[in-house]
ZANU-34346 format. One line per 10 residues: their letters; for each residue x, y, z of N, C-alpha, C. Coordinates in nm, 2 decimals, always signed. Layout:
// ZANU-34346
A) X:Y:Z:X:Y:Z:X:Y:Z; ...
//
This chain:
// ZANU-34346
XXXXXXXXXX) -4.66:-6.54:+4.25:-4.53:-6.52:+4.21:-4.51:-6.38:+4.14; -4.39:-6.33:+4.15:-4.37:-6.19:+4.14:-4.40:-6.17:+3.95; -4.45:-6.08:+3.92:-4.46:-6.08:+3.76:-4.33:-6.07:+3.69; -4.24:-6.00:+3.72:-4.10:-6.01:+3.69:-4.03:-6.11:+3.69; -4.06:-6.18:+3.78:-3.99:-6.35:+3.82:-4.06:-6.42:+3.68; -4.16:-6.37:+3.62:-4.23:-6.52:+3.56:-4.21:-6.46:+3.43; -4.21:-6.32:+3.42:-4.16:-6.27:+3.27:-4.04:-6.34:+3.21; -3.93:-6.33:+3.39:-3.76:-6.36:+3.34:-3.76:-6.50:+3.27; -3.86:-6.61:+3.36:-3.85:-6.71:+3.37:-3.89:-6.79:+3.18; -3.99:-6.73:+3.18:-4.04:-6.72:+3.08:-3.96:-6.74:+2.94
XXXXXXXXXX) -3.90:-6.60:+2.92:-3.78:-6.54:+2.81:-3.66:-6.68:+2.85; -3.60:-6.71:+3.03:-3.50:-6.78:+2.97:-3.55:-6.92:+2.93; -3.65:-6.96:+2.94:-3.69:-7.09:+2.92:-3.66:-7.13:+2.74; -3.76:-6.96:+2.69:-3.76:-6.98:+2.55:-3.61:-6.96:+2.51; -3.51:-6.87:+2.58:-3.38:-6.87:+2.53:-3.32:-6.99:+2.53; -3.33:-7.08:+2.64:-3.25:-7.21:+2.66:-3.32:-7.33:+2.57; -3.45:-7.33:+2.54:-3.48:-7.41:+2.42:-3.47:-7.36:+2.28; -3.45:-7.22:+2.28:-3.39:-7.17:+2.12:-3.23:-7.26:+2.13; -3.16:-7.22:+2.23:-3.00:-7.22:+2.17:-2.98:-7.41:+2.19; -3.09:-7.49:+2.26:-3.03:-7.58:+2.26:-3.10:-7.68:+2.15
XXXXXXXXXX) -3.19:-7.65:+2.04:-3.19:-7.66:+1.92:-3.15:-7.65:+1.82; -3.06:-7.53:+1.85:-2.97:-7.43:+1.75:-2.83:-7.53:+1.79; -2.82:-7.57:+1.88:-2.68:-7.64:+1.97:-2.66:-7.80:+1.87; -2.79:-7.84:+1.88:-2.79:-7.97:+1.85:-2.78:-7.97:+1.67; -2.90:-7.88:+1.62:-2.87:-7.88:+1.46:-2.71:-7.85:+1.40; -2.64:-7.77:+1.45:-2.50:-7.77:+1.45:-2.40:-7.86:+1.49; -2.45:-7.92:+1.58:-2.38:-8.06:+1.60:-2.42:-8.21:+1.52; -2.55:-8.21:+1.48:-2.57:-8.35:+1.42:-2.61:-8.31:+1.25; -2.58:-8.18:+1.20:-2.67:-8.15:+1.06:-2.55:-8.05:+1.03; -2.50:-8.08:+0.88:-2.42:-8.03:+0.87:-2.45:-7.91:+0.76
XXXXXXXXXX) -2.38:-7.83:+0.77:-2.47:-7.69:+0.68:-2.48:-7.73:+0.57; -2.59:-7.66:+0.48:-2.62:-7.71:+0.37:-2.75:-7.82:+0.37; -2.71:-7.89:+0.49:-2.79:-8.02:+0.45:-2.92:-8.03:+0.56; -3.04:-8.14:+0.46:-3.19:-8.09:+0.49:-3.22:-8.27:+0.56; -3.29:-8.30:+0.67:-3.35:-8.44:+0.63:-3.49:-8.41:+0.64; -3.59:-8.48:+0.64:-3.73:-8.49:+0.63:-3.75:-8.50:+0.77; -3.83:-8.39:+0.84:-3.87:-8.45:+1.00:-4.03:-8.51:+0.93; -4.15:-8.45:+0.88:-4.24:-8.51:+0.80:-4.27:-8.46:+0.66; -4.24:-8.58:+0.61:-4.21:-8.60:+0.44:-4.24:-8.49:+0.36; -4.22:-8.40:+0.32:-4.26:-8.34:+0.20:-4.39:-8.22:+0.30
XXXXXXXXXX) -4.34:-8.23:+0.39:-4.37:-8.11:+0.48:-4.32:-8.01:+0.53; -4.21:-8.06:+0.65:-4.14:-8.00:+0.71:-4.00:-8.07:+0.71; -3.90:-8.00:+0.72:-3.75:-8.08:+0.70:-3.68:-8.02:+0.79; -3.58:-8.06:+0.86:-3.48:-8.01:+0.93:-3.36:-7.94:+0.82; -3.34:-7.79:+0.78:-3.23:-7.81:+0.70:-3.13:-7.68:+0.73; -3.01:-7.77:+0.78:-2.92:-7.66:+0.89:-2.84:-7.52:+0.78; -2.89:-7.42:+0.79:-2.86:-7.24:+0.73:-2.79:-7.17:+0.81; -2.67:-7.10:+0.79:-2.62:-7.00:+0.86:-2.68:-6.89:+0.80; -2.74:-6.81:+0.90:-2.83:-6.68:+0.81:-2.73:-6.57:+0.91; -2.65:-6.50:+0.80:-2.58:-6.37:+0.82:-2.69:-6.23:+0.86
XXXXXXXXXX) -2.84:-6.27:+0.79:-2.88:-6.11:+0.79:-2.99:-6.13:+0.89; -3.13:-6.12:+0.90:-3.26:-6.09:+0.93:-3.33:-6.17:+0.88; -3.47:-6.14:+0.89:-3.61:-6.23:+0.86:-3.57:-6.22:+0.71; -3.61:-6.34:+0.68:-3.61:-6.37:+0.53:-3.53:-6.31:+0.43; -3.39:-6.30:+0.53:-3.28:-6.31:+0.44:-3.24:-6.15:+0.43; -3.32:-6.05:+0.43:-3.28:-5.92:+0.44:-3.12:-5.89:+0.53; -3.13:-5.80:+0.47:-2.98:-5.73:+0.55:-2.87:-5.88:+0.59; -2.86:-5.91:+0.48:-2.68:-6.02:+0.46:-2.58:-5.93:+0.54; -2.53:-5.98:+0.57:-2.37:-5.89:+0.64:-2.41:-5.80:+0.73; -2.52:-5.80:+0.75:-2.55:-5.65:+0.86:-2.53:-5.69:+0.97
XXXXXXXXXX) -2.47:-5.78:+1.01:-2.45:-5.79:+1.18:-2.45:-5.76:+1.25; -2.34:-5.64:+1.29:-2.35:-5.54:+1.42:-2.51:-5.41:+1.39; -2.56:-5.40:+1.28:-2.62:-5.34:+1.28:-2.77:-5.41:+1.36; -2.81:-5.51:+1.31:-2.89:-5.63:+1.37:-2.89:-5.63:+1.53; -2.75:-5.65:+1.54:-2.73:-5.65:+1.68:-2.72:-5.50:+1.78; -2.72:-5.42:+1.70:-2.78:-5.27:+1.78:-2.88:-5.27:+1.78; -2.97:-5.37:+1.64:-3.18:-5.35:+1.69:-3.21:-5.40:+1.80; -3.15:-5.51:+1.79:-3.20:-5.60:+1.92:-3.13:-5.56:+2.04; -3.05:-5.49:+2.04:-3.00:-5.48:+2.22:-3.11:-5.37:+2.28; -3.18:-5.27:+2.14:-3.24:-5.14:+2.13:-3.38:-5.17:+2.18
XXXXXXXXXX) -3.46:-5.32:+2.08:-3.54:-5.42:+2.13:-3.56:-5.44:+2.28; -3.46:-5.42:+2.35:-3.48:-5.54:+2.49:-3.47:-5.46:+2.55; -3.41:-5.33:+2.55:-3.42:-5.19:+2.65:-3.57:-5.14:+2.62; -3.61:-5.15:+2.53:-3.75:-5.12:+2.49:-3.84:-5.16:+2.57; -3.81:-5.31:+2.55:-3.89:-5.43:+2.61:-3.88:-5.37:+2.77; -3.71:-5.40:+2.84:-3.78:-5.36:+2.96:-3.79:-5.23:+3.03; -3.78:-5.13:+2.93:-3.85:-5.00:+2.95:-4.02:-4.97:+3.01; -4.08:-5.07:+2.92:-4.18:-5.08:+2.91:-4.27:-5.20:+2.96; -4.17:-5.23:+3.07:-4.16:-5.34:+3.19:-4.33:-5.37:+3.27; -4.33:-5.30:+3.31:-4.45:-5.24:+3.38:-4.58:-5.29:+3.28
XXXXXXXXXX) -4.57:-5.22:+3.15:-4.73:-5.26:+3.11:-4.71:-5.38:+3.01; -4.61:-5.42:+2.99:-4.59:-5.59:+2.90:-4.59:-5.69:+3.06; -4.61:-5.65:+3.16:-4.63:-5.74:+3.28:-4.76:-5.69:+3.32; -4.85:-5.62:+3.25:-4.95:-5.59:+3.33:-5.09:-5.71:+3.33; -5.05:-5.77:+3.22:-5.17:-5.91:+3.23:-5.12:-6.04:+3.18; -5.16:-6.15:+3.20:-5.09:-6.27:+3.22:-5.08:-6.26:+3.07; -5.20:-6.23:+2.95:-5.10:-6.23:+2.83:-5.00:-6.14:+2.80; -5.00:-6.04:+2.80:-4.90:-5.94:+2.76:-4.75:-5.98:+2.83; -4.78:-6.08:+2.97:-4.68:-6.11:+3.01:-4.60:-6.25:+2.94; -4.70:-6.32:+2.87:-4.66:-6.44:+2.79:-4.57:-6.38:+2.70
XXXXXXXXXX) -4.66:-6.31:+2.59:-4.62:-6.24:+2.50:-4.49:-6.19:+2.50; -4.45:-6.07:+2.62:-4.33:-6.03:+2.61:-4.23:-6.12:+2.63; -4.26:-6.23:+2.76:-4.17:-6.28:+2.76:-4.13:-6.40:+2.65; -4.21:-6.43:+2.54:-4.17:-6.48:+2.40:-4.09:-6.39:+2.32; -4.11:-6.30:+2.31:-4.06:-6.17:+2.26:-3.91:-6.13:+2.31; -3.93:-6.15:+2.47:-3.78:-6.12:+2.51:-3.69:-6.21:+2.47; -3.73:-6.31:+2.52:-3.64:-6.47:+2.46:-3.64:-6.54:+2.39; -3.70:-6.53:+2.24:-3.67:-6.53:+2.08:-3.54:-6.39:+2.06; -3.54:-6.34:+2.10:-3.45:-6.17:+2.06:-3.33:-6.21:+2.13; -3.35:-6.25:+2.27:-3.18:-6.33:+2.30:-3.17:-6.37:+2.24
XXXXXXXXXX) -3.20:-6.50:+2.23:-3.19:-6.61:+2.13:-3.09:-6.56:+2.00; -3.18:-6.51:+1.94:-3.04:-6.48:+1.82:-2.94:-6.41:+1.81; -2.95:-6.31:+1.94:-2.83:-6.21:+1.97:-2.77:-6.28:+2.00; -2.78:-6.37:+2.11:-2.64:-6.53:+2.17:-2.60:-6.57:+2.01; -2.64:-6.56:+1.91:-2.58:-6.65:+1.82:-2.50:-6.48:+1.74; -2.54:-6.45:+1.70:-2.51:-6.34:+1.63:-2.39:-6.26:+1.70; -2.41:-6.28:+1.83:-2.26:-6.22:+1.91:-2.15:-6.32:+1.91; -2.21:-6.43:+1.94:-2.11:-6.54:+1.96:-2.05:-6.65:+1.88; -2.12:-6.64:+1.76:-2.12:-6.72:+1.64:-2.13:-6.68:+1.50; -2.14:-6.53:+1.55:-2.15:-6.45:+1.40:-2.23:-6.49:+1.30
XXXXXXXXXX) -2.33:-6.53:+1.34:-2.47:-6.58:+1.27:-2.54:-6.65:+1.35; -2.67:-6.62:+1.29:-2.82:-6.69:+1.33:-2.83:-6.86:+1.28; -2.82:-6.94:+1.33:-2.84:-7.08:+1.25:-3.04:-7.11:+1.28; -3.04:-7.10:+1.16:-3.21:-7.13:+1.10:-3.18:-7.34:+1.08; -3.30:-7.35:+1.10:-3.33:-7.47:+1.06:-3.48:-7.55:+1.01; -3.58:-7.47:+1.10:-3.70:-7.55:+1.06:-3.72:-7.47:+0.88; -3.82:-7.61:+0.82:-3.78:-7.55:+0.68:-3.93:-7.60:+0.67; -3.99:-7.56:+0.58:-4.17:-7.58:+0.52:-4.12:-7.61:+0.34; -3.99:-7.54:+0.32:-4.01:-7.52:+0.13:-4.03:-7.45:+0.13; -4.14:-7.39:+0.19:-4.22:-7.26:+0.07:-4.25:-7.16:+0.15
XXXXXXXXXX) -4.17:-7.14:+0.26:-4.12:-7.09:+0.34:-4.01:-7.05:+0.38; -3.90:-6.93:+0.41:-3.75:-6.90:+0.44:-3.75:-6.99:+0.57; -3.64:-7.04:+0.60:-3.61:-7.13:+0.73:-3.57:-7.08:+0.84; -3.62:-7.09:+0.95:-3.62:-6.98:+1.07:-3.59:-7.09:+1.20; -3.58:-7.05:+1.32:-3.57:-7.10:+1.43:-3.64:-7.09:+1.51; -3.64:-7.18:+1.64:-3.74:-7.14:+1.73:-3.74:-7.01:+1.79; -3.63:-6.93:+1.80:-3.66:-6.77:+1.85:-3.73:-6.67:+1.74; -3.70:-6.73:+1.64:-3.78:-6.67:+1.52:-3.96:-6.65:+1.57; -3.98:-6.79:+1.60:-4.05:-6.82:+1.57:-4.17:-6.78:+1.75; -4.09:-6.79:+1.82:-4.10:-6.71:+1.98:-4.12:-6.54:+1.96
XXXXXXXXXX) -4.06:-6.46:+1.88:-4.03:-6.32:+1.84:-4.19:-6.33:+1.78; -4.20:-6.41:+1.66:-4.33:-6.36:+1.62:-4.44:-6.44:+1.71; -4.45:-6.46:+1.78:-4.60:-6.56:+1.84:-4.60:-6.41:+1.95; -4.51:-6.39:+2.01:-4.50:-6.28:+2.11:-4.57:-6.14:+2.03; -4.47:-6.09:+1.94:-4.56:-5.95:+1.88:-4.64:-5.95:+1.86; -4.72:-6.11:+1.78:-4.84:-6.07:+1.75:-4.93:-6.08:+1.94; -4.94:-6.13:+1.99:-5.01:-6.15:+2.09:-4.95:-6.01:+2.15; -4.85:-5.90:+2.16:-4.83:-5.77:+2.21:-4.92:-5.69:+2.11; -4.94:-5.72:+1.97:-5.05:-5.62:+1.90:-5.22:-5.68:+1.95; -5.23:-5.83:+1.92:-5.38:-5.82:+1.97:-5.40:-5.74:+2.11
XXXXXXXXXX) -5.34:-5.74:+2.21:-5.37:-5.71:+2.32:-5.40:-5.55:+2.30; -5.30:-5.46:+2.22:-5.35:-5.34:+2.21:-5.45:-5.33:+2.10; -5.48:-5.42:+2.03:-5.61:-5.38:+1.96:-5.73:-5.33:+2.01; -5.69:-5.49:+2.08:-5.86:-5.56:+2.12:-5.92:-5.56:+2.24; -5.75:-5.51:+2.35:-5.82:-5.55:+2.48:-5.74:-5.41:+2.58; -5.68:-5.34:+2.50:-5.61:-5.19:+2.60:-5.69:-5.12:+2.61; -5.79:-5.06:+2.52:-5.91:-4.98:+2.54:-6.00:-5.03:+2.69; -6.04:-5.13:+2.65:-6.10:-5.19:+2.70:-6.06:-5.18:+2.85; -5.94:-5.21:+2.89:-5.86:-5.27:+3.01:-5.83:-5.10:+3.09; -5.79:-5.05:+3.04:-5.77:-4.87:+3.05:-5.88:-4.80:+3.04
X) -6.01:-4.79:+3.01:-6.12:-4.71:+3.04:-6.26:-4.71:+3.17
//
């Protein structure tokens, strides 16, 4: 299958499971409010977040949303070598479709709705949480394995 096809496929899968958890916590969880998914671990507790990771830049909206459109021209700028190996292709395409993910909300809803909650943790979503599984697997690969892979 074409690497492009599985990059796309990829990003929309994680897009369409970001917004249709973000879909449902706004429909059955009303802001403000938390329940227990496991006790005194992890809680469902539905947040409109106006700014960025852990709360930074409140109100910055359109500015957020120039990173990320800036993000995905990046992304497929650099098409070619984030498709060059089956990880870097996971990777990106986590990376691509966590970064939709909140732009669909942030365009269309004028906020990010967070939900998974630890406590002792800021409350984030699954594109959050797709954004970071992706970078970091786009830095291991340049660590540990581009030398390597290019020489």
């Amino acid at each position: 299958m074409n690497r492009n096809i599985i990059f796309l496929t990829v990003a929309f899968f994680v897009t369409f499971f970001d917004q249709l958890t973000k879909y449902l916590i706004r429909q059955k969880l009303a802001v403000g409010a938390s329940v227990p998914i496991i006790d005194r671990i992890v809680y469902f507790s539905h947040i409109k977040n106006t700014g960025a990771a852990f709360g930074i830049l409140q109100n910055g909206r359109i500015f957020i949303i120039v990173i990320g459109i800036i993000s995905l021209i990046v992304i497929l700028y650099f098409l070619d070598f984030f498709t060059s190996t089956r990880f870097l292709l996971l990777g990106s395409g986590f990376l691509f479709g966590g970064i939709i993910g909140n732009l669909l909300d942030r365009i269309f809803i004028g906020h990010v709705t967070d939900f998974i909650d630890f406590k002792i943790w800021p409350v984030f979503n699954i594109a959050d949480s797709f954004v970071n599984i992706g970078t970091v697997m786009i830095v291991i690969y340049i660590l540990f394995f581009y030398g390597k892979a290019h020489s």
